[in-house]
Each structure stands twice: as structure tokens, then as C-alpha cells.
C-alpha positions as CSV (number, residue, x, y, z in Angstrom):
1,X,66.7,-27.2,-34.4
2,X,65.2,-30.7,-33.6
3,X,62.4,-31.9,-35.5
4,X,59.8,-34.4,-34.8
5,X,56.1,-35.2,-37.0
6,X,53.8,-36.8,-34.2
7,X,49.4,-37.0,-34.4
8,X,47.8,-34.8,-32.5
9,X,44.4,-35.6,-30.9
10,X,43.0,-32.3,-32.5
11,X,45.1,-31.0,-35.1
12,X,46.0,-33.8,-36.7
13,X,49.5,-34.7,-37.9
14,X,52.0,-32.0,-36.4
15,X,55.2,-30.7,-37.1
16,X,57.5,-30.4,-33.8
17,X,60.6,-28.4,-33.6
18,X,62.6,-27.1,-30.6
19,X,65.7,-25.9,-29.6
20,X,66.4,-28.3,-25.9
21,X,64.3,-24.9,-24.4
22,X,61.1,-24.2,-26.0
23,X,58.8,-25.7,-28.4
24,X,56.7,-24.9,-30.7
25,X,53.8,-27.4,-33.1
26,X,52.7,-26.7,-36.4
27,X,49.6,-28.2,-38.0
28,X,50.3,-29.7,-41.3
29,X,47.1,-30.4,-42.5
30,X,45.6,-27.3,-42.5
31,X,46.5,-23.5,-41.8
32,X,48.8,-21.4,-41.5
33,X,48.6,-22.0,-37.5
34,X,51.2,-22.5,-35.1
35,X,49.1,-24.8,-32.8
36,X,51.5,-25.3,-29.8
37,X,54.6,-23.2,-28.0
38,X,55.7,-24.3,-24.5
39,X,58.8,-25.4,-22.7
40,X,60.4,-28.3,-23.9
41,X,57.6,-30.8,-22.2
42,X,55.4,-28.6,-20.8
43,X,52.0,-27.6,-21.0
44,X,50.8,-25.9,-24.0
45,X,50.3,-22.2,-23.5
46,X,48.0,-21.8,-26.6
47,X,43.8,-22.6,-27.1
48,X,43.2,-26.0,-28.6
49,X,39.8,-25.5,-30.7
50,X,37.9,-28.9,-29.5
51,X,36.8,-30.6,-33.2
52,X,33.3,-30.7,-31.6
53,X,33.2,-26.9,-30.7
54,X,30.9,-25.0,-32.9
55,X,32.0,-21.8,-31.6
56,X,34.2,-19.6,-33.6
57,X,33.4,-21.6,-37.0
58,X,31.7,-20.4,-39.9
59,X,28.8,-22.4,-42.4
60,X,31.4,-22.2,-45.2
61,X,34.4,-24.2,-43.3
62,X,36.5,-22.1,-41.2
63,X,37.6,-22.6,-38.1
64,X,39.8,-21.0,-35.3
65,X,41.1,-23.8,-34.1
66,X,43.6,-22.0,-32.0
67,X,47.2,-20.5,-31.5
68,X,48.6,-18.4,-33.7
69,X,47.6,-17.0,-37.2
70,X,48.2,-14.2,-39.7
71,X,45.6,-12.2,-40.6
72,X,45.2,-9.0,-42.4
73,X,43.7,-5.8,-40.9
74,X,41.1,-3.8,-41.2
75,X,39.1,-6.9,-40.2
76,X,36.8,-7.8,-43.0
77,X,34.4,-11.3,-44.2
78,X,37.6,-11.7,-46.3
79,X,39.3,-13.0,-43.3
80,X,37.2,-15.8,-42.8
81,X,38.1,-17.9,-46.5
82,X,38.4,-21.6,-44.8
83,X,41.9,-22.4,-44.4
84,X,42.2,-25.9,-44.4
85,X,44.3,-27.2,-47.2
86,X,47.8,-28.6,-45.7
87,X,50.7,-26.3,-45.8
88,X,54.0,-26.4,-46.9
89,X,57.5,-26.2,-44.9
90,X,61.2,-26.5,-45.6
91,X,64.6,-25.4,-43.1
92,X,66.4,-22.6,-44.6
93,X,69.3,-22.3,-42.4
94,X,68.7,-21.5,-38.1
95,X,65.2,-21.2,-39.9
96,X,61.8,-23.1,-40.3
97,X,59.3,-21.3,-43.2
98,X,55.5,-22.0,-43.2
99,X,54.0,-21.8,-46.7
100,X,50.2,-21.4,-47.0
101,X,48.5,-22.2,-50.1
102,X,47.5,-18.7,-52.0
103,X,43.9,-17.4,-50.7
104,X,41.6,-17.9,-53.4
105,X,39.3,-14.6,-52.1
106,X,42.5,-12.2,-50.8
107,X,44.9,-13.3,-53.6
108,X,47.8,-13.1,-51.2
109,X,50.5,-16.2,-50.2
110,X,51.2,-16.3,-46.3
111,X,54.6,-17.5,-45.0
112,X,55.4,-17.3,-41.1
113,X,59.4,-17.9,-40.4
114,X,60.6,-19.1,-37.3
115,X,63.9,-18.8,-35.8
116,X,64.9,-19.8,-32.5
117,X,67.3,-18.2,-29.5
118,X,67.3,-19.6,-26.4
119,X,63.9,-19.4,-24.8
120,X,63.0,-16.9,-27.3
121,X,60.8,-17.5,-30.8
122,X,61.6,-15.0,-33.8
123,X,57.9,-15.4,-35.6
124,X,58.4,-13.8,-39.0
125,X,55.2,-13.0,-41.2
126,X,55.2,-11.9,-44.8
127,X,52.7,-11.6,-46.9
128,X,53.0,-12.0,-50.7
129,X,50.4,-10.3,-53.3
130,X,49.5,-12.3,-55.7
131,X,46.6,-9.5,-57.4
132,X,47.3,-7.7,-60.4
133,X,46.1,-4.2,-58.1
134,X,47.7,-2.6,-55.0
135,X,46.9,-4.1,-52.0
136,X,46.5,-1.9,-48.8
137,X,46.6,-3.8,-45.4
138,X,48.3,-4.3,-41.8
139,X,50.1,-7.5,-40.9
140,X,48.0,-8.9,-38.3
141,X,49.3,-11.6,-35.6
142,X,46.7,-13.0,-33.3
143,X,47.8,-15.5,-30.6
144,X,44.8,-17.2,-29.0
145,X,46.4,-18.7,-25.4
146,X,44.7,-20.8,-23.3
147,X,41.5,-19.6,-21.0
148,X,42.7,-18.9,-16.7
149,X,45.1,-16.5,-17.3
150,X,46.2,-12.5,-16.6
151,X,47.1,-10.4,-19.4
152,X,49.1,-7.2,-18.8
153,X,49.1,-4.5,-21.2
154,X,51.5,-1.3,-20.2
155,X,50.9,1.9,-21.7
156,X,53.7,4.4,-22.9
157,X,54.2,7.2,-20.2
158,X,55.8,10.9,-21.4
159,X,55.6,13.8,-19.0
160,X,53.6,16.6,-19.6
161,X,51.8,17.4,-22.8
162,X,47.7,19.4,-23.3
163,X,47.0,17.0,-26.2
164,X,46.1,13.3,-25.6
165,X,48.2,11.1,-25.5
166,X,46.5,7.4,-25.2
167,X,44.1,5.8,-27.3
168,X,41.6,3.2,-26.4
169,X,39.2,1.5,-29.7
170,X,36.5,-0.2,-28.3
171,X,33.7,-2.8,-30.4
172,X,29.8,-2.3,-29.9
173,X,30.1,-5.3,-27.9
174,X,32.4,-4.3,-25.3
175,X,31.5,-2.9,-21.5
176,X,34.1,-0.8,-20.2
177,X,32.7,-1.9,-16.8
178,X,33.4,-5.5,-18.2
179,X,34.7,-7.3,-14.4
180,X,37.0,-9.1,-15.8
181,X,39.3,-6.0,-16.8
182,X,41.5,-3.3,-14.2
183,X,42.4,-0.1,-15.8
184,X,45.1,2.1,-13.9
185,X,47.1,4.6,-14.9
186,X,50.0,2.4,-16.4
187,X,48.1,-0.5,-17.5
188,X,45.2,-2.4,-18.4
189,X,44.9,-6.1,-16.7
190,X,42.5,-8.8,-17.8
191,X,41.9,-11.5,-15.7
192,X,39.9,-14.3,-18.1
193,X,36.9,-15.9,-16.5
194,X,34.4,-17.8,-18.2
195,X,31.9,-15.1,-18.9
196,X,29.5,-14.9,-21.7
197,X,30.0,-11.4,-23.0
198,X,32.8,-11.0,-25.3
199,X,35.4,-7.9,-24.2
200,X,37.5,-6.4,-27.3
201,X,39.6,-3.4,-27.4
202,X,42.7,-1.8,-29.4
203,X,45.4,0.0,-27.8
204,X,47.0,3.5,-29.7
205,X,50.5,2.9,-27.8
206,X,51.2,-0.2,-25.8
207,X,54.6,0.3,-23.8
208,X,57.0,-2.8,-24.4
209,X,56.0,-6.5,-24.4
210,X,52.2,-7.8,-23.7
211,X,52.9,-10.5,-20.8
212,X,50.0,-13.4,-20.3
213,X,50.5,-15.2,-17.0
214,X,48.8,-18.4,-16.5
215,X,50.1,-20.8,-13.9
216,X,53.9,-20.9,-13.3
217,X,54.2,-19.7,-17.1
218,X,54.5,-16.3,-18.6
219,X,53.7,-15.7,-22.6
220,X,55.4,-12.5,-23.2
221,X,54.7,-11.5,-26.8
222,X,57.3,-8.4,-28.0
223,X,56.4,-6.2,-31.1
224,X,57.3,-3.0,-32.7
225,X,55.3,0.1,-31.9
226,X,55.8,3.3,-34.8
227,X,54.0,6.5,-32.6
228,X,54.6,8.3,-36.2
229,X,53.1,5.5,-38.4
230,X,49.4,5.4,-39.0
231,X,47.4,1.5,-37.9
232,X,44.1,0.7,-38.6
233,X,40.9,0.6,-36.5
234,X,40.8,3.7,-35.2
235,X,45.2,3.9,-34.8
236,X,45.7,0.9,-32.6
237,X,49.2,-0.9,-32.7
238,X,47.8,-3.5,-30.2
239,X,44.6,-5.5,-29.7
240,X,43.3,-8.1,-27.2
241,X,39.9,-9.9,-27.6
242,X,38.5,-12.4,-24.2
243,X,35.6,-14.6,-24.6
244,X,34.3,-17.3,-22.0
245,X,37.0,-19.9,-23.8
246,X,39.9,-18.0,-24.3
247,X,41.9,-15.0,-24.7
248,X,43.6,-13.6,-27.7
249,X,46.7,-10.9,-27.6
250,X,47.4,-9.3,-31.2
251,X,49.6,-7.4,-32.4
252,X,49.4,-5.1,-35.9
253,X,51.8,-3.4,-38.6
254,X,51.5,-0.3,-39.7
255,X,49.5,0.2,-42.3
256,X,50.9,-0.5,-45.9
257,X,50.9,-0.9,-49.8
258,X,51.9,-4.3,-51.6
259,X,52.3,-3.8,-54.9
260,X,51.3,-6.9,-57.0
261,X,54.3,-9.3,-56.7
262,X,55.6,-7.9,-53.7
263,X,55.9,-9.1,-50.1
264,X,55.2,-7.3,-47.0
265,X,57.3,-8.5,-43.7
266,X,56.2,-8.3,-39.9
267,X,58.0,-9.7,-37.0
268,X,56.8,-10.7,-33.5
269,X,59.2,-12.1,-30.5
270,X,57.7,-14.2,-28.5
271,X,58.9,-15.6,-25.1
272,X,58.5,-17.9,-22.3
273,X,59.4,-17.3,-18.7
274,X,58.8,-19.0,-15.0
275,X,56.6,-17.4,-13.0
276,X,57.0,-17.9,-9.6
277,X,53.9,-18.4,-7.1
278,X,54.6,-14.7,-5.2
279,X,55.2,-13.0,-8.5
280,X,51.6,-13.8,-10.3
281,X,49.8,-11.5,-10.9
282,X,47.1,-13.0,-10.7
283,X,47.7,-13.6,-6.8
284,X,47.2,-10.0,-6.6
């Protein structure tokens, strides 16, 4: 694993590691984020939060500011404690480890390892209770990619069966009818556009990887899905929010208990793959 510290024009100092494949940034001075994951050279496939963008911010300091994080679910206020202390990292073996400071208001540590293979990204989250009580969560991983792209998100197929089968959670600010989404019988695709309303919705049982297309690259995001395990909102193992900058695909754990002292682990897969012009969906 190859590793570079370059400024960025937005995040700030970064930490760049790759593999001669893929590549993938890391803020350093605030975070947990992983701010960048292309090819080796190419175009970043993840949002960059413009420093003068007021959007997605709060009054008390936090900000997106883009690509991946780790969150905990149900979604609460807690969620939003500003971030922005620098983070620590160190190489344990094939492996890079991302230390955030603890949360002062969640009284948890968050680490995210990564671990390369080929033009594949092992993205390992773990989450460390720090509390003297139980803590009850999922492991939330929430990629926010970059706005133009097609999203497609397969559903599980069984044959037969009187009870139902799917599940679809949707937020009071959702439309159904929203233009920028095609529901069928195998799949939901989201074409982002830069539209005002804001479109979220969780999904009970996904079927395989979520794939983003955008240009001649394809984000495929691969994740665990338990049909006996119990999520939150409303059962969803999957979740995908689209506003006019950006699009975010997230994944969830099953629901849990950490004890105090004890760690909870979640692990994504996330690769990158050519698209050719006559295979986009988005061409469709």
C-alpha cells in the first residue's frame, strides 16, 4: 500500500493510499471521512462539500463535507456533534485504521479499516462504547458520491409466497411520484437531477450490490443483508437519500447491543468498474 500526505483545496491536508488500482483520500484534519476513492488518477467518485456551501451544515459546527462516514442508526440530533478535530491513523499490516477522537455527546470511539484487493476496498467500521450503560444501535455507512449519476438498487426475488415480501420506508418529505426515480418489478433506479425536493427511502431487502453509474465509472457498494435480523427505521437494510447536489447510498447493520467497553464491527466492499458508453444505464 502506497502512501502519499498532499493539501487538498477543500479538505485540507490528506492522506493518500492506493494499491497501483484504486485510490482512496482521507482527511486528516477533521472527521472520520474518507473524502476521495477513484482509479489511480481519476476522477473522484465521491461529493466534495464546497467550504462556502451552507447547505448541509449545522449552527453548532458540523458539516457533511462529503464521501463517506459512519454514523449510528436510528438517526437522531446526536448524529450531528461537529466532527472536526483531526484524526488519527497507523498501518497495521495489508491494513490502514482511522481513529476518531471519542464523541463527547454519543460516548462512542469510531475506527474505519481499510484493506485493499485489486480494484476492490475492504471498508471496516467498528464502533467502541465508551458509556458506562448499554448502548443499542446499527452501524451506519453513508457514501455521498458525486451529483449526475444512476443509482440501481435490485430487490431480492423468491417465488410464490401470500405474505409480503418487500418493504419500502419512506420520510414525510418524499414523493413517490418523485421524476427522478423508476420503480419496476426488480429494481428501483434513480437518475440525480438537480431538483429542489429531497427524495429518501429505506429498502427491507436489497438483492446484492447497490451500483452508482456516473460517466465511464461504476461505484458498486457490496454489503451484508440478514432477512432474519431485525434493522431500524421501519426494517430497512438499505437506504439512499438524493438532493439537488448529490446522492447518498447507505448501507445499515442489524441492530445491536455494545456493552460498555465493547466494540461493534461492520464491513462494506466497495468497488470500482469501467462502464462502457452502450452499457450505461443512464443511456437507457
Amino acid at each position: 500500500m502506497k502512501h502519499t500526505i498532499q493539501n487538498h483545496p477543500i479538505h485540507g491536508q490528506m492522506l493518500f493510499v492506493d494499491n497501483g488500482i484504486i485510490e482512496a483520500g482521507i482527511p486528516l484534519e477533521f472527521g472520520l471521512r474518507i473524502g476521495h476513492f477513484s482509479f489511480c488518477g481519476g476522477k473522484n467518485v465521491f461529493f466534495e462539500h464546497p467550504k462556502d456551501m451552507t447547505d448541509f451544515t449545522t449552527d453548532e459546527g458540523w458539516r457533511l463535507h462529503g464521501g463517506h462516514r459512519l454514523w449510528l442508526a436510528p438517526e437522531s440530533v446526536k448524529d450531528y456533534c461537529p466532527d472536526n478535530r483531526p484524526i488519527a491513523y497507523r498501518f497495521e499490516g495489508d491494513s490502514l485504521v482511522l481513529t476518531q477522537p471519542e464523541d463527547p455527546i454519543l460516548k462512542i470511539i469510531k475506527e474505519i479499516s481499510l484493506t485493499f484487493d485489486g480494484a476492490k476496498l475492504q471498508v471496516k467500521h467498528r464502533v467502541t462504547n465508551t458509556a458506562d450503560v448499554p448502548l443499542e444501535c446499527s452501524l451506519w455507512g453513508i457514501t455521498t458520491v458525486a451529483p449526475g449519476g444512476t443509482e440501481i438498487i435490485n430487490f431480492q426475488r423468491r417465488d410464490g409466497g401470500y405474505d409480503p415480501w418487500h418493504r419500502i420506508s419512506m420520510w414525510d418529505y418524499t414523493s413517490l411520484g418523485d421524476p427522478r426515480v423508476t420503480y419496476t418489478r426488480d429494481q428501483i433506479v434513480i437518475r440525480h437531477q438537480p431538483l429542489e425536493d429531497r427524495y429518501k427511502i429505506g429498502v427491507g431487502h436489497p438483492c446484492g450490490p447497490v451500483r452508482y453509474e456516473n460517466g465511464d465509472t461504476v461505484f458498486v457498494k457490496h454489503f451484508p443483508v440478514y432477512t432474519d435480523k431485525l434493522y431500524p427505521d421501519a426494517n430497512v437494510s438499505f437506504e439512499t437519500f438524493c438532493s439537488k447536489y448529490m446522492l447518498e447510498i447507505e448501507s445499515l447493520s442489524p441492530l445491536g447491543t455494545i456493552l460498555p467497553g465493547d466494540s461493534m464491527d461492520y464491513t462494506e466492499v466497495w468497488e470500482l468498474l469501467h462502464n462502457s458508453e452502450n452499457e450505461r444505464t443512464d443511456k437507457l
